[in-house]
C-alpha positions as a printed Julia matrix, in Angstrom:
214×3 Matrix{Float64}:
 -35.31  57.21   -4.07
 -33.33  53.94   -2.72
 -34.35  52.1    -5.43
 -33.32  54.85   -7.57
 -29.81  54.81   -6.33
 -29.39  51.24   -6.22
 -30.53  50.66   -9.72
 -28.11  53.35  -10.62
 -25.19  51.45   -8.81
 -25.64  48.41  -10.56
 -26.08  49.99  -13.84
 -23.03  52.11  -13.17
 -20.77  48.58  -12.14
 -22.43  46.67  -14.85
 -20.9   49.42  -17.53
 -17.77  49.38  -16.01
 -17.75  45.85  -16.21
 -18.88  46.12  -19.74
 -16.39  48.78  -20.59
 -13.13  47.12  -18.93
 -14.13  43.96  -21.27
 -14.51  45.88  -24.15
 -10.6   47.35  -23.67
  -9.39  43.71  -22.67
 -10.95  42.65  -25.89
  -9.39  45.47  -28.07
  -6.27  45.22  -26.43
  -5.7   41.34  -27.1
  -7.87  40.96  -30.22
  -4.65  40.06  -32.13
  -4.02  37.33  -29.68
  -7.86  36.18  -29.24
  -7.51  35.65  -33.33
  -4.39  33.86  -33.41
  -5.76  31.28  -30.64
  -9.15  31.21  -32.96
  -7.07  30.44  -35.91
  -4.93  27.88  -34.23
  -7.82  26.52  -32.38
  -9.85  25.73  -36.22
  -6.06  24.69  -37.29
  -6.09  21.99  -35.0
  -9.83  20.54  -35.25
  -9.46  20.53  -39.65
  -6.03  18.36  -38.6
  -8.13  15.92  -36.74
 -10.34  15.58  -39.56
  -7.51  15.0   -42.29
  -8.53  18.77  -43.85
  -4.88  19.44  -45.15
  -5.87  22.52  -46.82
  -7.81  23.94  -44.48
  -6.0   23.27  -41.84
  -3.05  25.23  -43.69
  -5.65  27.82  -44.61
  -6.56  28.78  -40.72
  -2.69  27.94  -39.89
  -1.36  31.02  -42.02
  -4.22  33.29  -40.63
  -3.06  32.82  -37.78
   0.62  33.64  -38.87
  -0.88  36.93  -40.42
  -1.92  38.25  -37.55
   1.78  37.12  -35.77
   3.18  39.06  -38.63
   1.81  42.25  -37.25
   3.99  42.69  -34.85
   6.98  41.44  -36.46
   6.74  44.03  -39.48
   6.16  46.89  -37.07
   9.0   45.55  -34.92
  11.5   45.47  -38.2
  11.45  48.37  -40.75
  13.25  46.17  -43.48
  10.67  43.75  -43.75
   7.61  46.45  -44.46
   8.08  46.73  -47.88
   8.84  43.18  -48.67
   5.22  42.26  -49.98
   4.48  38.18  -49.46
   3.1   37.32  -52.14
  -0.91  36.08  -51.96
  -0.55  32.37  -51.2
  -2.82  30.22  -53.78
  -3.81  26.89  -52.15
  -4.21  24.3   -54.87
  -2.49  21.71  -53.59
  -1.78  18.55  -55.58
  -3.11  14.91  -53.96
   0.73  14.06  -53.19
   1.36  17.29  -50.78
  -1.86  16.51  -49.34
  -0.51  13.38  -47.98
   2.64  14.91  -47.33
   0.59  17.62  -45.35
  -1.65  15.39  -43.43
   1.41  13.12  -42.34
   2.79  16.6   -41.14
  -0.3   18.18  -39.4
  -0.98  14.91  -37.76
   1.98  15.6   -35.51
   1.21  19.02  -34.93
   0.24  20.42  -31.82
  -1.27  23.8   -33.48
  -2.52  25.53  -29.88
   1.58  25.11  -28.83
   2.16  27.91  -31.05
   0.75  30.38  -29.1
   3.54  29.55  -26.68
   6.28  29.26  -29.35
   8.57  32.21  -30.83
   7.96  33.75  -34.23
  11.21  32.16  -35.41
   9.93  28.62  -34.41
   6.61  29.75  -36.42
   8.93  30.23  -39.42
  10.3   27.05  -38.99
   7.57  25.62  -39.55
   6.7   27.58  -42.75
  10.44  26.44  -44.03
   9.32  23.09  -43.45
   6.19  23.25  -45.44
   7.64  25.3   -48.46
  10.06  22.2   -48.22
   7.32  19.92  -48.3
   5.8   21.76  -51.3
   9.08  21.51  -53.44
   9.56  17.68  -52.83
   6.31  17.59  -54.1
   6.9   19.27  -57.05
   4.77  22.81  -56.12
   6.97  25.07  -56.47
   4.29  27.8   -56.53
   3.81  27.47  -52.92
   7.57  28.17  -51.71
   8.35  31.53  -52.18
   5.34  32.54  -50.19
   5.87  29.83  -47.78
   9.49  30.45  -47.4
   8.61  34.4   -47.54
   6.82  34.27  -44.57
   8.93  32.49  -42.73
  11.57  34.92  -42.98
   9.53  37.4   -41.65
   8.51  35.47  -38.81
  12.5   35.02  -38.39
  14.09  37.89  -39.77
  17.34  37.38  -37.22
  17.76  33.93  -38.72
  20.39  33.73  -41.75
  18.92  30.26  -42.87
  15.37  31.38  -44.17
  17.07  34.03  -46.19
  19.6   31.74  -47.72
  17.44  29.12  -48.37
  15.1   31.35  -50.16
  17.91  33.1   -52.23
  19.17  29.37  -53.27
  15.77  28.35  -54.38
  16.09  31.56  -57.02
  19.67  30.74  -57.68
  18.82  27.16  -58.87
  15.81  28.54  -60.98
  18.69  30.84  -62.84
  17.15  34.11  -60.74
  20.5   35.48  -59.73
  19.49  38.95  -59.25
  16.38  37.81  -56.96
  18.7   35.6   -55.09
  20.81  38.68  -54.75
  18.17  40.81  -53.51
  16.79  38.2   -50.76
  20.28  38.72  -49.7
  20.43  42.71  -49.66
  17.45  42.57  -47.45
  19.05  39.93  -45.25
  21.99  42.31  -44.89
  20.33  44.77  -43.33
  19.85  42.96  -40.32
  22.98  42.49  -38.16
  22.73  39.04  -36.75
  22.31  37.37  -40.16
  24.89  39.88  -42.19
  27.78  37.94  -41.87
  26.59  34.34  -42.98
  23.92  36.01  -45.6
  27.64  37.78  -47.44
  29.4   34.68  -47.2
  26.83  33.25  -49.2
  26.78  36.45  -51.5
  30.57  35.66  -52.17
  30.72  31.8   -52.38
  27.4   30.78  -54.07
  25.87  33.73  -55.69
  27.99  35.63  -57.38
  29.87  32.67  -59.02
  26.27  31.73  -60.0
  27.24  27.96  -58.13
  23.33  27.14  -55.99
  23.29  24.13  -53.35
  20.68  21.76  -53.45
  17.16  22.99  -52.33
  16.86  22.11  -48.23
  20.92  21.73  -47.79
  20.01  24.13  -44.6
  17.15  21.88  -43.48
  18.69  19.83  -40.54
  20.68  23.22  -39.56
  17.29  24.78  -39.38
  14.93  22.08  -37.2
  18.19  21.6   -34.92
  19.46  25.32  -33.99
  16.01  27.57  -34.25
  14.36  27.9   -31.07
């Protein structure tokens, strides 16, 4: 009967144990696969893997993302679009010189605006290398990771200025708008640059961007 008892104890604390692991796990899967993410982000750097480094990278920023849709209504139906990773032997380079530097498990650490940062600075990268395919994505995302930040917007809405998209440059800036913090600088830029149809070179926010996000 003692043994009984005792083997009913232990089986009792063992699926408690179990149990109380399983909610942990539930209740931070979405940071347990950002840190898995970052973790394979950071080995493919060490190897040179530029793409799939980026590959793991923007998992990782997918699962960020979560939070930040659900956090700001405006942003939920503003699809990304699907990034396609072809990337030409120059932005390799480009990459690997980037990623090289990178500390990938600091982002766990960092804010979602500094994540976007970073995806302004490759969707830079991308256009000085002459792939322009990647930046609206690239630059997408970062705005999402950053929605409080006027820069990402502006610099996105420039891009389609300079490729003669007026009315896309106009609606990066509607959805800008609708966040307070931004509104001011985003209609400035309505009124001075879009409107009279006059874009500023692609990246004129760039050193305004890695000097005043944090």
């Amino acid at each position: 009967m003692n043994k009984i008892k005792i083997i009913l104890g232990i089986t009792v604390i063992l699926l408690t144990i179990f149990i109380s692991e399983f909610l942990y796990y539930l209740n931070h899967k979405q940071s347990l696969e950002i840190n898995d993410y970052l973790k394979k982000a950071q080995i493919y750097s060490k190897f040179y893997m530029p793409k799939k480094t980026l590959e793991h990278f923007i998992n990782a920023a997918q699962f960020r993302l979560i939070g930040e849709n659900n956090a700001y209504p405006p942003l939920q139906n503003d699809n990304i679009p699907t990034l396609q990773l072809t990337l030409s032997s120059n932005l390799k380079k480009s990459y690997r010189q980037l990623f090289s530097t990178t500390d990938f498990l600091s982002f766990d650490q960092l804010s979602s605006a500094k994540w976007g940062q970073y995806f302004y600075q490759l969707g830079l990268l991308a256009y000085q290398n002459n792939q322009d395919s990647l930046i609206v994505p690239l630059w997408q995302t970062a705005i999402h990771l950053g929605p409080l930040w006027s820069h990402f917007h502006i610099e996105l809405a420039n891009y389609y200025l300079s490729k003669q998209q007026p009315q896309l440059a106009q609606d990066r800036l509607n959805l800008c708008m609708q966040f307070e913090d931004p509104r001011g600088t985003c209609q400035e830029f309505l009124e001075t640059n879009v409107i009279p149809n006059t874009p500023e070179p692609i990246g004129f926010l760039n050193t305004a961007i890695q000097e005043e996000i944090y």
